[in-house]
C-alpha positions, 0 to 999 in steps of 0.5 A, a space after each residue: 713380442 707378442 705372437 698372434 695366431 690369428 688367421 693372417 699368422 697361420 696363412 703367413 705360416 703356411 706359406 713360409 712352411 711351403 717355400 721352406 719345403 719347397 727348396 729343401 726338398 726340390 719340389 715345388 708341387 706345394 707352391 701350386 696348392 697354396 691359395 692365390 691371394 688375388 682370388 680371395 679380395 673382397 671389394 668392401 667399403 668403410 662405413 666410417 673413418 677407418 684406422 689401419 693398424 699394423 695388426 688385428 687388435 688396437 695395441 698395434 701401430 697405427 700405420 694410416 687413416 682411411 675416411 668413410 665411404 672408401 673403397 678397400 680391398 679385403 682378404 682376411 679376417 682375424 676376429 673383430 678386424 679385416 686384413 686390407 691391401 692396397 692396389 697402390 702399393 701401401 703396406 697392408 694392415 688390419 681396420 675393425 670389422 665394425 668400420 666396413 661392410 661389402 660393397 654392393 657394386 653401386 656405390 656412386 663415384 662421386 662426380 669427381 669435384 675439384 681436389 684443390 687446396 690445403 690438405 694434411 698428412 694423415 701419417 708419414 709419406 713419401 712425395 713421388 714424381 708422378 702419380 704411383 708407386 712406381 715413380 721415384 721418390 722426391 721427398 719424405 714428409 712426416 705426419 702433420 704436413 700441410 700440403 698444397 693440393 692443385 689437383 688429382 689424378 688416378 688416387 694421387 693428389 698432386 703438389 706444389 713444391 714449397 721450394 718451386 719445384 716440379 709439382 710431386 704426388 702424394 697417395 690421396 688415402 694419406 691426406 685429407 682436406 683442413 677445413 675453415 674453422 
């Protein structure tokens, strides 16, 4: 197993060292020195489709694609990648610094079009009840899945079930639309 001493790495560090000391000493002074992560998000915007990796470098795991022009949140940097996280729950993960640049706070929601038709798993995901993670899971689909899109809500595209189930929610960063060849 390779150990990166990045940045990310030496905060990770610093912050067990602190929970460490925190509980063998019974102090938790330390704790209230470290930085608070919600404080040092930057809005930024990929300038193109976007892989997200399990760390700063292309030998680690591909966890997710991001397409061009989406909205991430950034609070970190390792070299030539940025450490996302997601407001959705996701795991974090790195994206070349190349792919993205800060959002200038006017980049234009699209006029929300109609999200319908068939759409494509970008990786493997789970189908929630409603649109958010704090919807139970009610199936696991792979990587590759044609999914049914009858419409969007809140970043969740909505599914009809192959089995005539209720329809489910699948996070719309993980999925995208199969064009007509």
């Amino acid at each position: 197993m390779k150990i990166h001493a990045g940045k990310a790495a030496i905060c990770l560090t610093v912050l067990v060292s602190a929970l460490t000391l925190s509980a063998c000493k019974g102090k938790d002074s330390e704790l209230k020195d470290l930085p608070d992560l919600n404080a040092l998000i930057r809005p930024y915007v990929t300038t193109a489709n976007a892989t997200v990796k399990s760390g700063p470098g292309p030998q680690f795991r591909t966890i997710a694609q991001i397409p061009q022009n989406a909205k991430v949140q950034v609070v970190g940097r390792d070299g030539d990648w940025v450490l996302i996280v997601s407001k959705k729950g996701n795991a974090p993960g790195f994206i070349e610094l190349a792919s993205v640049k800060p959002s200038s706070g006017e980049e234009q929601e699209s006029a929300a079009p109609k999200v319908e038709g068939q759409f494509e798993t970008l990786t493997g995901t789970q189908v929630r009840s409603g649109p958010g993670v704090n919807y139970p899971v009610v199936a696991d689909i792979g990587k590759g899945t044609k999914i049914n899109v009858v419409g969007e809500e809140n970043g969740w595209l909505k599914v009809e079930s192959k089995r005539g189930n209720k329809p489910g929610y699948v996070d719309a960063s993980l999925a995208k639309p199969i064009t007509s060849r």
